[in-house]
C-alpha positions, 0 to 999 in steps of 0.5 A: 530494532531499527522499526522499532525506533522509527515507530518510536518517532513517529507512532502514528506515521509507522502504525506498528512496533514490529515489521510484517511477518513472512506468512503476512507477506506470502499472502500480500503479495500472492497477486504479483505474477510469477510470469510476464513483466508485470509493473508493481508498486509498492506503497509504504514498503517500511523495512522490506516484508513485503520487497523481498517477496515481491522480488522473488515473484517477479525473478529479474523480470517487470518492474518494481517501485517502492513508494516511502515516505521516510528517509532513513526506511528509503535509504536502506531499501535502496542498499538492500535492494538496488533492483527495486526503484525506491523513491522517497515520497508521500503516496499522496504524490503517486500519480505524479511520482510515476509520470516522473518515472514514465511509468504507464498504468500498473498491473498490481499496487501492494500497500503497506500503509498504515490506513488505521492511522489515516484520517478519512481525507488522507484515506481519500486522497491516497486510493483515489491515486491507487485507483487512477493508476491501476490498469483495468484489471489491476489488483491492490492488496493491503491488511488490517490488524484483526484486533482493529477490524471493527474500528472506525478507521478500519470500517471506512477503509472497507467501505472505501475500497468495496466503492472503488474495486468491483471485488474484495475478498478478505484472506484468511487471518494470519494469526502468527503475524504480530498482531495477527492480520488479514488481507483485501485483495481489490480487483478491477478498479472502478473509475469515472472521467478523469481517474477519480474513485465514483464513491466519496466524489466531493464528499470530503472536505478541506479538513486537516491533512492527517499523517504522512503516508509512512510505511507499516511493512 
């Protein structure tokens, strides 16, 4: 009920009227490792579908920070997981939300973000800071609606990320998700010089920022 009321609010920021179901975050957060102390981000962790699972996978070790835009989302996160360092910010800011952390590079970045409702400059700016992050082999996972696979936003969100990771492999639909959903999984980001992606370098324009980087999980 409460995504439901944020969606409500803000039903372009949130992208969805109900949270991730379990079978979707089974396979989103598949690339978490089981072992090591591995760093994990996560972008737009909305209600926590995805928190929960990628806390049972790291088991007490590694690292956890959850990147949330809204307030009331961040604060019960916090509450329900104090293992997990949630910090209420844009994922615009990521770079900046790390270095003031002391957060080195990252082994894996599990998105939640509602990339259909992002115009294409906010699209940009927010994997150009997932990319700049990642560790060499590092891996991102997100989803798209499979309903939404063919649109424009959801094509160019494809194209950007086979621009910007040497693989992406496409899950499985996961058809008891509402509605039903697949997921990217992106390894070894693909850099130049100072972090920037190679694809879309200077093509954007100082257009008009789309919505915030709110969480749809």
């Amino acid at each position: 009920m409460s995504f439901f009321l944020e969606f409500v609010r803000n039903p372009l920021t949130v992208g969805a009227v109900a949270p991730s179901s379990p079978a979707l975050a089974e396979v989103a957060t598949a690339a978490v490792p089981r072992t090591g102390a591995p760093t994990v981000v996560e972008l737009g962790p909305g209600t926590g579908a995805f928190t929960e699972l990628i806390q049972r996978r790291l088991a007490g070790g590694g690292r956890h920070i959850a990147v949330e835009v809204n307030a009331r989302f961040a604060q019960r996160l916090a509450a329900r997981h104090p293992s997990v360092e949630v910090v209420n910010a844009d994922a615009t800011v990521l770079r900046d939300v790390l270095a003031h952390r002391g957060v080195g590079p990252v082994d894996v970045i599990v998105s939640g973000l509602p990339w259909a409702a992002f115009d294409h400059q906010l699209q940009h700016e927010i994997l150009s800071e997932a990319v700049a992050v990642l560790q060499p082999g590092g891996v991102l996972t997100t989803f798209a609606y499979v309903h939404a696979r063919y649109a424009p936003p959801a094509r160019r969100l494809l194209r950007s990320l086979r621009s910007r990771f040497e693989e992406v492999v496409i899950s499985r639909t996961v058809w008891s998700n509402l509605p039903p959903a697949l997921v990217y999984v992106c390894r070894r980001p693909i850099v130049v010089g100072d972090g920037d992606p190679v694809a879309d370098r200077g093509r954007d324009g100082a257009g008009a920022r789309g919505p915030l980087a709110i969480g749809a999980a």
